[in-house]
Every structure is written in structure tokens, then in C-alpha cells.
KOLKOLVO-563630 format. One line per field, with one value per residue (C-alpha): residue number from 0; residue in three letters; x, y, z. Coordinates in pm, 1 decimal. Each point is the difference from the previous one (the first is absolute). Layout:
// residues N
n c(NUM; ...)
res c(ALA; ...)
east c(X; ...)
north c(Y; ...)
up c(Z; ...)
This chain:
// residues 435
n c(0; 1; 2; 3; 4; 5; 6; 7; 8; 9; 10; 11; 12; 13; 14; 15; 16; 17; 18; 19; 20; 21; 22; 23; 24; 25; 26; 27; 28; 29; 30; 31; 32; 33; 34; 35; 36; 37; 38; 39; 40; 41; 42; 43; 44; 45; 46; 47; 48; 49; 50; 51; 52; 53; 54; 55; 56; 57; 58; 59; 60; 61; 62; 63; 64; 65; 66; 67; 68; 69; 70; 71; 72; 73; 74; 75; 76; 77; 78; 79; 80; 81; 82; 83; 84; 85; 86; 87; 88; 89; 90; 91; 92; 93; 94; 95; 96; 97; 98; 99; 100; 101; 102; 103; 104; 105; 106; 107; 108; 109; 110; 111; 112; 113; 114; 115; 116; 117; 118; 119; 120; 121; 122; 123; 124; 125; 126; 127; 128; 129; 130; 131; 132; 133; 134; 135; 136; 137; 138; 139; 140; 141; 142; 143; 144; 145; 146; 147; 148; 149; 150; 151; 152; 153; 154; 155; 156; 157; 158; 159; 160; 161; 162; 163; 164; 165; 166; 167; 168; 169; 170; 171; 172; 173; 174; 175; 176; 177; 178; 179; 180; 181; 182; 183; 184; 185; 186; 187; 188; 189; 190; 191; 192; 193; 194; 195; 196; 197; 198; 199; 200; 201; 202; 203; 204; 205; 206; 207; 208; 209; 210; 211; 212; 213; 214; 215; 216; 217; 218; 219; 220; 221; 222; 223; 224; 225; 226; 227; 228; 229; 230; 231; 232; 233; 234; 235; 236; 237; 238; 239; 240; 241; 242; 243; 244; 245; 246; 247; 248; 249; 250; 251; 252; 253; 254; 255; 256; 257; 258; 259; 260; 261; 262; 263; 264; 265; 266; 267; 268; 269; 270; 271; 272; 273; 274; 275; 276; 277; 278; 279; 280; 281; 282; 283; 284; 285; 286; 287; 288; 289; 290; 291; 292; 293; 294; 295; 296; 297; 298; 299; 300; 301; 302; 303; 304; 305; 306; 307; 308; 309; 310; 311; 312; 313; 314; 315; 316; 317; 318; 319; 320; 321; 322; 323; 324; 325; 326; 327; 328; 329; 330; 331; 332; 333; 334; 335; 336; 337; 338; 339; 340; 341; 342; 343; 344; 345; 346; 347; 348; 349; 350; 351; 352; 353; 354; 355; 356; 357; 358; 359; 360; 361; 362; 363; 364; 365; 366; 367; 368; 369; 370; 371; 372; 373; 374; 375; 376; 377; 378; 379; 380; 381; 382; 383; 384; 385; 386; 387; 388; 389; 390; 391; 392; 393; 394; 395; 396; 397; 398; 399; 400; 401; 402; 403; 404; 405; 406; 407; 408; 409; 410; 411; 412; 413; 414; 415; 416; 417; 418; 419; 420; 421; 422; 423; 424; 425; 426; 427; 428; 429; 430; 431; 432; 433; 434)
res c(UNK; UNK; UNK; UNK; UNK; UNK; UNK; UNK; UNK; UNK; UNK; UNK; UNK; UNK; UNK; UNK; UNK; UNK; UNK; UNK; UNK; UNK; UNK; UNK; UNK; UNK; UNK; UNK; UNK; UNK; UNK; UNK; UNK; UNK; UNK; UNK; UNK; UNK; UNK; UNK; UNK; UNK; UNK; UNK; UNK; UNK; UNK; UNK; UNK; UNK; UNK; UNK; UNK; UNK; UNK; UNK; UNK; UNK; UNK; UNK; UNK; UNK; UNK; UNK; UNK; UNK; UNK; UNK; UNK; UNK; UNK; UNK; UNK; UNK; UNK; UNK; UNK; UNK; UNK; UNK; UNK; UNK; UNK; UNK; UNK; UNK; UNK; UNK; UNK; UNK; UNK; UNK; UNK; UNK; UNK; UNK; UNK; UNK; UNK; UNK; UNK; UNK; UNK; UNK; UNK; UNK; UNK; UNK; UNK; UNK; UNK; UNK; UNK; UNK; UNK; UNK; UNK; UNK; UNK; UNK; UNK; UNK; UNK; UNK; UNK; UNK; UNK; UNK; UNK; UNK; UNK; UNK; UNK; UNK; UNK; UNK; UNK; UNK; UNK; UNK; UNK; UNK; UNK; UNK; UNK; UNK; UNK; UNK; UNK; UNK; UNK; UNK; UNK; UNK; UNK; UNK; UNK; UNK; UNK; UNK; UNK; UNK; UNK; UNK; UNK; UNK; UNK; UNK; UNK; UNK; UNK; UNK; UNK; UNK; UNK; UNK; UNK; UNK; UNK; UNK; UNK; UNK; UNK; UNK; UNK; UNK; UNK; UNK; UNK; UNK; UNK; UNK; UNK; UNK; UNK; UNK; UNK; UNK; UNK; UNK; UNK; UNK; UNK; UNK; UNK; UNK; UNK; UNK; UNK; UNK; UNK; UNK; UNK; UNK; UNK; UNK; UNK; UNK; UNK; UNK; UNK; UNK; UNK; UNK; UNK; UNK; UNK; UNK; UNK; UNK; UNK; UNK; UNK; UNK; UNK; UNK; UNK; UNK; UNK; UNK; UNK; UNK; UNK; UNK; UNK; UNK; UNK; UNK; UNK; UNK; UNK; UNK; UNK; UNK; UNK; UNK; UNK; UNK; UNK; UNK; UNK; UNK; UNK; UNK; UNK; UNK; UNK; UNK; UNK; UNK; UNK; UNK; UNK; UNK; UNK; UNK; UNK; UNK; UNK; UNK; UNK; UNK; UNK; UNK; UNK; UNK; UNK; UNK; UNK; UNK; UNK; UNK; UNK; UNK; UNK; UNK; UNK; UNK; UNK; UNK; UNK; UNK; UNK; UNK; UNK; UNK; UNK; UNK; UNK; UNK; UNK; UNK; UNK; UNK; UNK; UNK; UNK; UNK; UNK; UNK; UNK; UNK; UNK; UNK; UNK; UNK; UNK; UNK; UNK; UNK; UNK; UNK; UNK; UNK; UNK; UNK; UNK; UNK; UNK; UNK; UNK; UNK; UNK; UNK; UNK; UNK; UNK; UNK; UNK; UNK; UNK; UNK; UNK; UNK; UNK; UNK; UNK; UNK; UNK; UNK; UNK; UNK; UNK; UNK; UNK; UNK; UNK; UNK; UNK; UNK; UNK; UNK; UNK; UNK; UNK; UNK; UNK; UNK; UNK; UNK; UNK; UNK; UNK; UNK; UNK; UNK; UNK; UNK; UNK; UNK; UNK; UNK; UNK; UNK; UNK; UNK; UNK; UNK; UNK; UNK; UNK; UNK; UNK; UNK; UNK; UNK; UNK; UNK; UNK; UNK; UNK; UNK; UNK; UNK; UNK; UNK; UNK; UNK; UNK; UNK; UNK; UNK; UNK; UNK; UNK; UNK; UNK; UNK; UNK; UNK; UNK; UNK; UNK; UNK; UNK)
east c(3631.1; -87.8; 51.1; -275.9; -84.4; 215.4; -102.3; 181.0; -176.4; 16.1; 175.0; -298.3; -75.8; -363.1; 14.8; 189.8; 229.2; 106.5; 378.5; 209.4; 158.1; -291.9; -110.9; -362.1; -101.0; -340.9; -150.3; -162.8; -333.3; -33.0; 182.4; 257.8; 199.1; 264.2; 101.5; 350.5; -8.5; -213.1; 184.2; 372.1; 111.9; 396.4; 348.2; 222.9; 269.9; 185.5; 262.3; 293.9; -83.0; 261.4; 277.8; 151.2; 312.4; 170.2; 380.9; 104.4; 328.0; 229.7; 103.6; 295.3; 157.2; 204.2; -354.4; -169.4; 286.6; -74.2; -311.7; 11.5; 313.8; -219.3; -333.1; 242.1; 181.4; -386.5; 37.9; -336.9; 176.8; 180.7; 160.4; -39.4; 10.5; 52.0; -316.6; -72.5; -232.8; -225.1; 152.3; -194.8; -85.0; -300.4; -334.0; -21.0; -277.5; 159.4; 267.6; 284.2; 220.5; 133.9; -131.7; 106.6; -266.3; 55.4; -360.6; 110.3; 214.1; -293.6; 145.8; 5.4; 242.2; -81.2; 270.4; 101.9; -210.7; -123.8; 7.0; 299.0; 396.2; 156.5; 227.0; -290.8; -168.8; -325.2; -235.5; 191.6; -75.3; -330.6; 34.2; -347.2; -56.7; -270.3; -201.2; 221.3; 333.8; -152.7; -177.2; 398.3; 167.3; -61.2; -30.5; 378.7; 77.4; -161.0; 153.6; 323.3; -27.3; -140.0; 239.7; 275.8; -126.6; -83.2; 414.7; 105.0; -225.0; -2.4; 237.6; -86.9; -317.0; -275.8; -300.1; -339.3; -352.2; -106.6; -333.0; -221.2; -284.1; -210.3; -206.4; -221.3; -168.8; -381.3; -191.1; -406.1; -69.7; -30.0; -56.4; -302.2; -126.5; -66.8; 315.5; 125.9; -276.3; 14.4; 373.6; 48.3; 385.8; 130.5; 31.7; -236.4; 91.8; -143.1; 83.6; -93.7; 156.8; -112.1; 178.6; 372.0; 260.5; 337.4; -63.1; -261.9; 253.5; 194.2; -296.8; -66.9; -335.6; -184.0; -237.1; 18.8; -241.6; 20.7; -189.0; -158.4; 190.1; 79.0; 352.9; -79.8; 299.0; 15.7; 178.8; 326.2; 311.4; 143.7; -97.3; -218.8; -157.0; -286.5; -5.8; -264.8; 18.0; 10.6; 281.2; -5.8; -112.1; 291.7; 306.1; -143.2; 42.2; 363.8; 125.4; 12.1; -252.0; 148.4; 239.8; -302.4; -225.7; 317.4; -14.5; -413.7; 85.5; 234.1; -197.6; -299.1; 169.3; -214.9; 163.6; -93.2; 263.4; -282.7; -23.4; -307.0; -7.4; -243.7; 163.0; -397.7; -56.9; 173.2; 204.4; -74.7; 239.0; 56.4; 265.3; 110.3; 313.9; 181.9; 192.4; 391.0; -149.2; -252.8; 216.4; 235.4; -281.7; -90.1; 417.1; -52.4; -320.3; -44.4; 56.0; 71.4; -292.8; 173.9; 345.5; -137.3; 250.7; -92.8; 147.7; 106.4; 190.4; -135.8; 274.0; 92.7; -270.5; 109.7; -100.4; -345.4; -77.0; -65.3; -220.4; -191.2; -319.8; -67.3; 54.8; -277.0; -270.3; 80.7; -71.0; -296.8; -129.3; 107.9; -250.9; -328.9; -248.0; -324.2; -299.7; -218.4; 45.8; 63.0; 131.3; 334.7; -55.9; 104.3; 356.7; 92.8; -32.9; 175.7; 242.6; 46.1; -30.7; 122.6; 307.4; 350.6; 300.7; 226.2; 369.6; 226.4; 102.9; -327.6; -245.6; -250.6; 139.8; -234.2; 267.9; 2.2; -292.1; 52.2; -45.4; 110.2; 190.3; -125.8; 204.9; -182.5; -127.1; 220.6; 311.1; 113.0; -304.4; -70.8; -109.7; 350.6; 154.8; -255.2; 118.1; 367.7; -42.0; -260.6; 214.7; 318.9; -187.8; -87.2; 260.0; 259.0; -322.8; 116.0; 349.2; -104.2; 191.0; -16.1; -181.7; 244.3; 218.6; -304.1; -53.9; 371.8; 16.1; -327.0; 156.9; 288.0; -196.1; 111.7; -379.0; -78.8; 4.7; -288.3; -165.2; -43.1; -42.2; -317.1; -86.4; -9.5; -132.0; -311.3; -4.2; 136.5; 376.0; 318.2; -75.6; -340.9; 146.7; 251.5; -236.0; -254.8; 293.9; 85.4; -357.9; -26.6; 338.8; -126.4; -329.3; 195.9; 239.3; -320.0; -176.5; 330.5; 173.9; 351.5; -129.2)
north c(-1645.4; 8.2; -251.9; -108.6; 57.2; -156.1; -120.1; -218.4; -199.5; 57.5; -253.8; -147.0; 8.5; 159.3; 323.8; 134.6; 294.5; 214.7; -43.2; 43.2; -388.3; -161.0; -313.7; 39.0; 161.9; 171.3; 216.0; 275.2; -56.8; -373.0; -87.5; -318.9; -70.9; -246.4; -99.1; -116.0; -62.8; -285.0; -137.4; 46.9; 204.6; 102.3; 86.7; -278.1; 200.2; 261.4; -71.6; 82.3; -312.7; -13.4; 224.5; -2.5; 237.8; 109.5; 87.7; 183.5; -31.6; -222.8; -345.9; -86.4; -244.2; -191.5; -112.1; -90.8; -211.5; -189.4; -56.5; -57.2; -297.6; -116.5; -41.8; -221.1; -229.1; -79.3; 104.6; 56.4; 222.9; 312.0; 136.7; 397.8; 180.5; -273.7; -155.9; -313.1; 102.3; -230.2; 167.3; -26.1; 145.5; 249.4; -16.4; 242.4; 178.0; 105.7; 215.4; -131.7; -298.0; -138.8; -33.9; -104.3; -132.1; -56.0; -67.1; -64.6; 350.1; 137.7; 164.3; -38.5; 222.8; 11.6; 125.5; 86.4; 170.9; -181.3; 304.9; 189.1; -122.6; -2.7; 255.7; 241.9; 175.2; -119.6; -160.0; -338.5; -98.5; -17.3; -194.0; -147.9; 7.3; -225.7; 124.3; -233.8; 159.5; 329.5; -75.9; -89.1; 306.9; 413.5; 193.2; 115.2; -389.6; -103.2; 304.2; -94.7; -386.3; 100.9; 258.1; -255.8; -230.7; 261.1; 92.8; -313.3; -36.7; 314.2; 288.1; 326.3; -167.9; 265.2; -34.7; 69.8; -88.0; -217.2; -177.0; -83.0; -166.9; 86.6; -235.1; -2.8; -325.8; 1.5; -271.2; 24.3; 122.5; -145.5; 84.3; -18.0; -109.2; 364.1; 143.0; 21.4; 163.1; 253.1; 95.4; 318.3; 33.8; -1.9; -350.7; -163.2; -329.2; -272.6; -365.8; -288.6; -303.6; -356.8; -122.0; 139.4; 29.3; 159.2; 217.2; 162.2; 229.3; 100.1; 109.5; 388.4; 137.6; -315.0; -80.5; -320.7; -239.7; -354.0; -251.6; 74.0; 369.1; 236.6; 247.4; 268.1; 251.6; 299.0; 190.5; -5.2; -206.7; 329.2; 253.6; -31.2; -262.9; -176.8; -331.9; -169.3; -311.9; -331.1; 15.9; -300.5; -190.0; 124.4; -24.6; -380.9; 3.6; 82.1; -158.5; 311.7; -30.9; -64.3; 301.8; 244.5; -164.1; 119.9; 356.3; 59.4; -162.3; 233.4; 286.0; -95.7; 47.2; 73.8; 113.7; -286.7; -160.0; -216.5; 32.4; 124.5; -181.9; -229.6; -340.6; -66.6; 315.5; 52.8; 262.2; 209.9; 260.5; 345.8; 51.3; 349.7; -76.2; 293.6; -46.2; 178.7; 159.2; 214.6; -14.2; 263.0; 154.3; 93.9; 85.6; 264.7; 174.9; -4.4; 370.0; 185.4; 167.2; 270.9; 11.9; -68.9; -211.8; -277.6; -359.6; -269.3; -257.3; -320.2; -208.2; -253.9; -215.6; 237.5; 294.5; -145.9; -99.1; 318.7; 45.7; -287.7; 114.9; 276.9; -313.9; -172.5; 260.8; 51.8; -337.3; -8.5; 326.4; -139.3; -363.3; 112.1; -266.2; 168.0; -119.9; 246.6; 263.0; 271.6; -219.7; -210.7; -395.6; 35.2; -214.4; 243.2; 263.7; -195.8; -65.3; 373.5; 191.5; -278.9; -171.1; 122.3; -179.4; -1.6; 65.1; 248.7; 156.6; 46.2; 310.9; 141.5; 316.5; 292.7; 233.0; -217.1; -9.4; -292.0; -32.1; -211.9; 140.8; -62.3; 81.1; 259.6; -117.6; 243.9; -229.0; -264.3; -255.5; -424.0; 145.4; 165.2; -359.3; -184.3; 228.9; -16.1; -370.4; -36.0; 236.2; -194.8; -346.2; 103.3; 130.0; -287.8; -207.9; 173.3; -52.2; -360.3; -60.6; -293.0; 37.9; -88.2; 312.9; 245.5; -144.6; 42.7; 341.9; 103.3; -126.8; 195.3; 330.3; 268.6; -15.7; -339.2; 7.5; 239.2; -189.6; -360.8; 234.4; 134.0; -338.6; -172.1; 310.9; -127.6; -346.9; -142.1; -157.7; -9.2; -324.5; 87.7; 338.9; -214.3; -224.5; 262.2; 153.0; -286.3; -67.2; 349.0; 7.5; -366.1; 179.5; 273.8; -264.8; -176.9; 276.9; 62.7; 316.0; -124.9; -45.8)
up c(-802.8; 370.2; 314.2; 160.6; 348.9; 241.9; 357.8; 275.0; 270.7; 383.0; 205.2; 117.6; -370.0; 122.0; -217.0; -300.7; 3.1; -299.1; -53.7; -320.8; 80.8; 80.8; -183.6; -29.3; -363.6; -36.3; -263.0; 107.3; -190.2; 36.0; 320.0; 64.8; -304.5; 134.5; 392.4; -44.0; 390.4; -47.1; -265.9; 251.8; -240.7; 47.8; -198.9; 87.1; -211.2; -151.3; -277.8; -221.2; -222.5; -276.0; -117.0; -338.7; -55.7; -327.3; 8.7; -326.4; -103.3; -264.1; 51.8; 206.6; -235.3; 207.1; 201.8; -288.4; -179.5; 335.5; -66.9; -348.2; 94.0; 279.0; -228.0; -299.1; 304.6; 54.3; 392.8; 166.7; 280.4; -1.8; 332.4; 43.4; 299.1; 220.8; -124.6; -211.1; -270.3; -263.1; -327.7; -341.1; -270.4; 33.6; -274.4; -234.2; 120.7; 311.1; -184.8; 131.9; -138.9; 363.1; 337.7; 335.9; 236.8; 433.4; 89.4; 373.3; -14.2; -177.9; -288.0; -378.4; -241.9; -370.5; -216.3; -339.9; -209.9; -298.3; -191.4; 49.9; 2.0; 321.3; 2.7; -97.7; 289.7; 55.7; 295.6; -23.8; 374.4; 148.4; 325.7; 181.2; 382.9; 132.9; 314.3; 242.5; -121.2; 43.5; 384.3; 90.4; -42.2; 18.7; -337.0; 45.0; 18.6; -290.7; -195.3; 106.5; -104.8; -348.3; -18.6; 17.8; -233.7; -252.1; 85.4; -113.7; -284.6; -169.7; -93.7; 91.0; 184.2; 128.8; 148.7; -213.7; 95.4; 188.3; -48.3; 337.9; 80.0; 290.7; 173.0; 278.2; 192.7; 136.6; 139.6; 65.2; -378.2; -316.3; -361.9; -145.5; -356.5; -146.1; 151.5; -365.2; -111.6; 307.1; -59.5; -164.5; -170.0; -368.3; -82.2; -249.5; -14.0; 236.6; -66.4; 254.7; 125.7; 176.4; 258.1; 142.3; -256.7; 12.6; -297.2; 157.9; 179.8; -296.0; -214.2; -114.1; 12.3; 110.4; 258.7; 147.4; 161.3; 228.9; -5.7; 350.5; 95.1; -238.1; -126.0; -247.8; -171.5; -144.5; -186.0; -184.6; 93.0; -139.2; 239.6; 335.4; 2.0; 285.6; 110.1; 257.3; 40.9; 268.7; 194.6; 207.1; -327.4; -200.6; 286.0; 27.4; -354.3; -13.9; 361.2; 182.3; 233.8; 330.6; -71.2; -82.7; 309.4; 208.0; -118.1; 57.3; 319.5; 86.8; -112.7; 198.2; 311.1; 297.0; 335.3; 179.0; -217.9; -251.0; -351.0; -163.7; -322.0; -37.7; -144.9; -99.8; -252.0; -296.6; -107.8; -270.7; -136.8; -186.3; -153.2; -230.5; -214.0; -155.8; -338.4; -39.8; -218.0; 263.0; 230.2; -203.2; -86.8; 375.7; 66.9; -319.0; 65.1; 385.1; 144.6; 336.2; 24.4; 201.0; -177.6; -369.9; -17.3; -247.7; 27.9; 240.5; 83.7; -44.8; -161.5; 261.6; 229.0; 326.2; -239.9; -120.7; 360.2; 159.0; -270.7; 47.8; 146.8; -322.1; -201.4; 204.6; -15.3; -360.6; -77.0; 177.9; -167.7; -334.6; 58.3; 165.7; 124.8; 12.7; 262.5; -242.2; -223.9; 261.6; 267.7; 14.1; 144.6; 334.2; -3.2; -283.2; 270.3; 276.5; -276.1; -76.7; 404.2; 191.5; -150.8; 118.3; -125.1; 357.4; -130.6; 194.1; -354.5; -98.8; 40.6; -170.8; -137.3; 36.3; -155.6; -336.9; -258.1; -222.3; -284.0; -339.5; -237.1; -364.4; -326.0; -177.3; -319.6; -197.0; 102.3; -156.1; -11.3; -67.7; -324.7; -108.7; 120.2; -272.5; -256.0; 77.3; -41.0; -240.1; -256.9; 79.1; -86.4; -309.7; -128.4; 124.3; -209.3; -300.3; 33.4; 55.6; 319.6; 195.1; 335.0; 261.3; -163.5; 45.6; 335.1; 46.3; -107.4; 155.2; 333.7; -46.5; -37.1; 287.5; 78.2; -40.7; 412.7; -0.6; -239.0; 186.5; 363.7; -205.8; -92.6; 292.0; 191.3; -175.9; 75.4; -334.4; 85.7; -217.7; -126.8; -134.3; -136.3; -241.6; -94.9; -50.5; -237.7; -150.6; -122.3; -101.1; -229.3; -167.3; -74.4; -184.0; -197.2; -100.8; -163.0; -224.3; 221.6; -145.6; -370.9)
């Protein structure tokens, strides 16, 4: 699928000049397509959005009796770090059992598994960064600050994955009504909302519309997933406004010292989020296209970083918005050529070729996992053994780890796996497995 043809206008705006950043789109059979001049079209924004880092490692004991005394004295505030944190108990879906939440530092930690013991090794820390922790300090900074929380929290604590959402701000465009129906990707799914609700933004595979604007989504929570949607309508929402009408501010610079944003437009935004999961993927099957060398580091946030602009384009090559069926719309092309995420560490690598790394399908599958567990039920069923021992013993498994990471790789928590087995074992007690 092709770009169309791009043109920019003089300064007396009296004649049009080819130029591969212009702003005015035409098709070369039937002329103007879209004048984003006229509209005052502009990026008002590039971003790291959100950052969500696993630590593997087991338990450090001595933290989480502290948490666990905390939690039955009925205290609402745990000091770590130097920091007062809100401390409760996390929902099951998450994955973790405990979580400690600075909104003003910007920072949430989840930890403790819900399905593996402490002193196991496992990915019992994931700690959240929010986009004003992450504007405050350099990659190395924030790798250092996790890197002593995941110190104190963990034994044996090492980075793993990161998942990273990349964002980017425009003002002069807006969706329109068939954009769904013009986006080319994977997901099948589209599911539509009224009005602004939270849940909107922690949705899979949905595409979501206003009342009078509109936020579509697609794709899995799971792996890369694409989210337009109002900005300025959803920082209102949550009380962030004045903080993100500082940063387009900022980024609108012009030399004469005045802003470019215009406090009158809204802002609408793209934003490509990229799972642990595909992350990994990308640090196992990138190569060196001169060395051969296959692999790279992409463990920490300084690590993913330089990285960051693949990650972009891949994104955007993954989620096409067509204007035809041989042409892409023309913000999807701005989107693609004109887009550079401005970090010191980061560089588009013309040495690398990346790629994911998929398992082949002659390794270990989901489908050995359902027959590992779907043999074990029934035969526990004809021993007649009470659920929370099978559960126990299922939990205990040296690949019971594995199992859940599978699970929730595809959007279906711990939570929902037990009770998923725990239907399935009644079902076999019921039709007489232990008579």
C-alpha cells in the first residue's frame, strides 16, 4: 500500500511544491484528497506514555512480612524508600496480591504473585511508571530507582521486559465515522460505548466511541495493541489536564519564544502499546544484519529506548488506515515518514532487522498445557479429591509458572484460570469420575 502524493505550499501560499513533508494530499487521478494546512494541522507531541517493568526473582521475606503486618494493623501507609505509599491489597485480576501506589511520585509496584510461593522464582514485581515520573528523569535514572526498589523487594531481582506505550499528540485532525471500517489489523472484535467511561481504556480489542468525538482500539491487551482516541477529553477526564496542556505547550515552541498549541482545538492522540510479551519477542529474534548476530538487549527501559523508533514504525505497519485500497489516509503516512521520537539513546538502527521471535509450533504449545491439566483433573476426579488439594497440587507443579504466563499471555488472568478449573473439576465429579 502506497502514500499519496505529497505537496507543501509556498510562503506566499500562491503555488504548491512537491515535498515528501508537505501537508497537502492529492491522488494522482482525482486531484486534492485532504489540505491539512487549512485545517492547522500540527504534532503537538512525541511520547514515552507508560512503562510497566517486570523484575523476576523470589520474595524477600523480610519485606513482605512487612507488608503482610502492615495490611492486619489495618495501616493505610507503608514507608519505603523514603516515600509514603497508599498500601492495599491488589484485585485479582492484576496478578499480584499487594500494591503500593504514590500518584504524586508517579509510581505503582504490584507484588506477589498470586500463583506462585514467595520463595519460588517468578515475576513477583511489576512496578508502573506514569508519563510524569518518566518526563523527570533520564532512562539510566529511572533504571536505577526501579532497580532499587526491585533490590529491596525481591531476591535475586533481574530485570525482564518491559511493556511501553507509545504515544503521539496532533491537533487539526480528527477521526471520522468509518475509520473502523478503514483500519486494516487482526482484531475482530469492535464493541462501542456512550459517553466517557474509565473502562474504556482498559478494554481489549474494542473500539470506542463519544458521544460527540470518537476513541476506537485495536487489538489485544496481549500483544501490540492501537489506541486513538480524545486526548484533551480524556486528561479532563482524569485531572491531568493542566499538566498535559504544559507539555504540548512546551513542544510547540516557536523561536520567538510563543507556544503553538492552540488552547481552542482539541487534541487527539495515537498511541501503540507493546505487551512483555512482544517486547521479548523483539530482544530474541532481532539480528545484526552484518554480524548475524541474533538477539538484543531490551530488558531494562534504557535498553528498550534506543529501540523505540523500530517499535514505532512497527506499530504503525502492524494498524494500517487506508484512504483507498491502494492508498494509505494521509495522517497514517505522516504517522509513518514523519514521526521521530527525540531521545539521545534512541536511533533507528540500520544495522538491525527486527523481527519477533515466535515459538515454533513443534515446542511445547497452549494445547500440551490443556492436556497436562485436563488429564490431571480427571484423574484427581477419580480419586475424588477435594478441589482446593488439586488446585494445591496443580500450583505446586515445577511448571505451573509457565502455565498461568501462557494464560494470561492471552488475556484470561489467574483468577479466571482457577475458576475456569474449578468449574471444570465439578463438571467431572458430577458425571460420576470418582464412582
Amino acid at each position: 500500500m502506497q502514500s499519496l502524493e505529497r505537496y507543501e505550499l509556498s510562503e506566499d501560499r500562491a503555488e504548491t511544491i512537491a515535498s515528501d513533508k508537505g501537508l497537502l494530499f492529492v491522488h494522482p487521478r482525482y486531484g486534492k484528497v485532504q489540505d491539512l494546512y487549512q485545517d492547522n494541522f500540527q504534532i503537538v507531541g512525541t511520547y514515552v506514555d507508560t512503562l510497566r517493568q517486570l523484575f523476576k526473582g523470589a520474595m524477600d521475606l523480610d519485606f513482605l512480612t512487612d507488608i503482610e503486618d502492615s495490611m492486619s494493623f489495618g495501616e493505610k501507609t507503608f514507608r519505603f524508600l523514603g516515600h509514603n505509599w497508599i498500601l492495599g491489597k491488589s484485585g485479582k485480576a492484576s496478578g499480584y496480591q499487594y500494591r503500593l501506589q504514590n500518584n504524586q511520585l508517579g509510581v505503582i509496584i504490584f507484588c506477589k504473585m498470586f500463583h506462585s510461593k514467595a520463595e519460588s522464582i517468578g515475576s513477583h514485581l511489576k512496578i508502573e511508571c506514569s508519563p510524569w515520573f518518566l518526563d523527570n528523569r533520564s532512562p539510566k535514572k529511572v533504571d536505577q530507582f526501579l532497580t532499587n526498589i526491585a533490590k529491596k523487594v525481591l531476591r535475586c531481582a533481574e530485570p525482564h521486559y518491559p511493556a511501553i506505550h507509545l504515544a503521539v499528540d496532533v491537533q487539526g485532525w480528527k477521526p471520522d465515522n468509518e475509520l473502523s471500517e478503514r483500519m486494516t489489523c487482526k482484531s475482530r472484535r469492535i464493541a462501542q460505548f456512550n459517553g466517557i467511561d474509565k473502562a474504556e481504556f482498559n478494554v481489549s480489542e474494542v473500539s470506542c466511541i463519544y458521544d460527540r468525538s470518537q476513541s476506537f482500539k485495536f487489538g489485544s491487551a496481549g500483544a501490540v495493541q492501537m489506541a486513538i482516541y480524545n486526548k484533551t477529553i480524556q486528561a479532563k477526564t482524569i485531572d491531568k489536564f493542566d499538566y498535559m496542556e504544559h507539555k504540548w505547550e512546551q513542544s510547540t515552541q516557536l523561536k520567538n519564544g510563543c507556544s503553538g498549541y492552540d488552547p481552542e482545538s482539541d487534541v487527539f492522540r495515537f498511541e501503540v502499546r507493546f505487551h512483555h510479551s512482544v517486547i521479548q519477542q523483539f530482544a530474541l529474534g532481532t539480528c545484526n544484519k552484518e554480524t548475524g548476530e541474533i538477539g538484543v538487549k531490551m530488558n531494562t527501559y534504557s535498553e528498550v529506548i534506543k529501540h523505540i523508533q523500530a517499535l514505532w514504525l512497527y506499530g504503525l505497519k502492524s494498524f494500517k488506515l487506508k484512504y483507498n485500497s491502494n492508498y494509505l489516509d494521509p495522517i497514517w503516512t505522516i504517522l509513518l515518514d514523519d514521526i521521530v521520537f527525540k531521545y539521545p539513546e534512541s536511533a533507528y538502527k540500520e544495522n538491525l532487522h527486527y523481527k519477533r521471535y515466535y515459538k515454533k509450533a513443534t515446542s511445547f504449545s497452549g494445547k500440551n498445557y490443556q492436556l497436562y491439566i485436563g488429564n490431571l483433573l480427571s484423574a484427581c476426579a477419580r480419586k475424588g479429591l477435594k478441589f482446593k488439594k488439586v488446585l494445591k497440587e496443580l500450583q505446586e507443579s515445577i511448571i505451573w509458572t509457565d502455565i498461568a504466563d501462557h494464560y494470561e499471555k492471552n488475556n484470561t488472568t489467574e483468577h479466571q484460570l482457577i475458576e475456569r478449573l474449578r468449574n471444570s473439576y465439578q463438571e467431572r465429579i458430577l458425571m460420576g469420575y470418582s464412582i
